[in-house]
C-alpha positions as CSV (number, residue, x, y, z in Angstrom):
1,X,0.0,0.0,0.0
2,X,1.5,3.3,-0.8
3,X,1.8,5.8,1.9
4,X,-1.0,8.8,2.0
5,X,0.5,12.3,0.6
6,X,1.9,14.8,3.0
7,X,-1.0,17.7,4.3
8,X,-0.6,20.9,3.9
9,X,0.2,21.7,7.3
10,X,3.1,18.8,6.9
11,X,4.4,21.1,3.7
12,X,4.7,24.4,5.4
13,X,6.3,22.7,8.2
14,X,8.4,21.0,6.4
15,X,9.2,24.5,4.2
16,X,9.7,26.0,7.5
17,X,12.0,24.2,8.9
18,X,14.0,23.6,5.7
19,X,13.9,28.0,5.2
20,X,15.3,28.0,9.4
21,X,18.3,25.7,8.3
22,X,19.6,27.5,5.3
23,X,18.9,30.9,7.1
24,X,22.1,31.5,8.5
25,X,23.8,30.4,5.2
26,X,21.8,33.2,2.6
27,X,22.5,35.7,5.7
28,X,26.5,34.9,5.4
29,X,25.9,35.4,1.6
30,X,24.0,38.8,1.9
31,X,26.5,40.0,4.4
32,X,29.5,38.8,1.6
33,X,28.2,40.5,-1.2
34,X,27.1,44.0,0.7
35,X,30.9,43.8,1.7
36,X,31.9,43.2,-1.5
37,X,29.6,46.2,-2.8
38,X,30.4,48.5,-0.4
39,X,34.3,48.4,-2.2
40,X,33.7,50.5,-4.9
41,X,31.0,52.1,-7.2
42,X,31.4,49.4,-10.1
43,X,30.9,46.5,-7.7
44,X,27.5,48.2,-6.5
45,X,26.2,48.7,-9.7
46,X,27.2,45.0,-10.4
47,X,26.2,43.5,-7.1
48,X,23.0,45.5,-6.6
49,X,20.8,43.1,-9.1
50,X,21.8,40.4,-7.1
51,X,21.7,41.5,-3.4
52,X,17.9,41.9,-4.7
53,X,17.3,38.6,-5.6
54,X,18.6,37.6,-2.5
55,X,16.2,39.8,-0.2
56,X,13.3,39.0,-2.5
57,X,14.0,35.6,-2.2
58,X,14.6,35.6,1.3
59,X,11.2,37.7,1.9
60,X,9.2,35.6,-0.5
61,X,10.6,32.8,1.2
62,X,9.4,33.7,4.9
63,X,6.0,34.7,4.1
64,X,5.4,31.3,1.6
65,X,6.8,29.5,5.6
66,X,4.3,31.9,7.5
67,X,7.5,33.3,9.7
């Protein structure tokens, strides 16, 4: 017999904790690449697309886990 699919609540739960482990990891990245474009003009300009996707990720992210 194959084994019932996961709820909902079992999904967000599962998104949650999953989001809570790799939180420290995109906050080290975030932190590396505002360092990196605080250095000069250029490197803002270049780094400024992607320190977006990060923060849009990371806030799409939280409200998807309800945190």
């Amino acid at each position: 017999m194959s084994k019932p699919a996961p709820s909902l609540h079992d999904k967000l739960t599962q998104l949650r904790e999953r989001f809570i482990e790799q939180l420290s990891s995109r906050l080290v990245q975030i932190a590396e690449q505002w360092q990196q474009s605080c250095s000069s003009p250029e490197e803002q300009t270049r780094l400024a697309p992607e320190l977006h996707r990060f923060f849009h990720s990371l806030k799409g992210t939280g409200e998807i886990a309800r945190l």
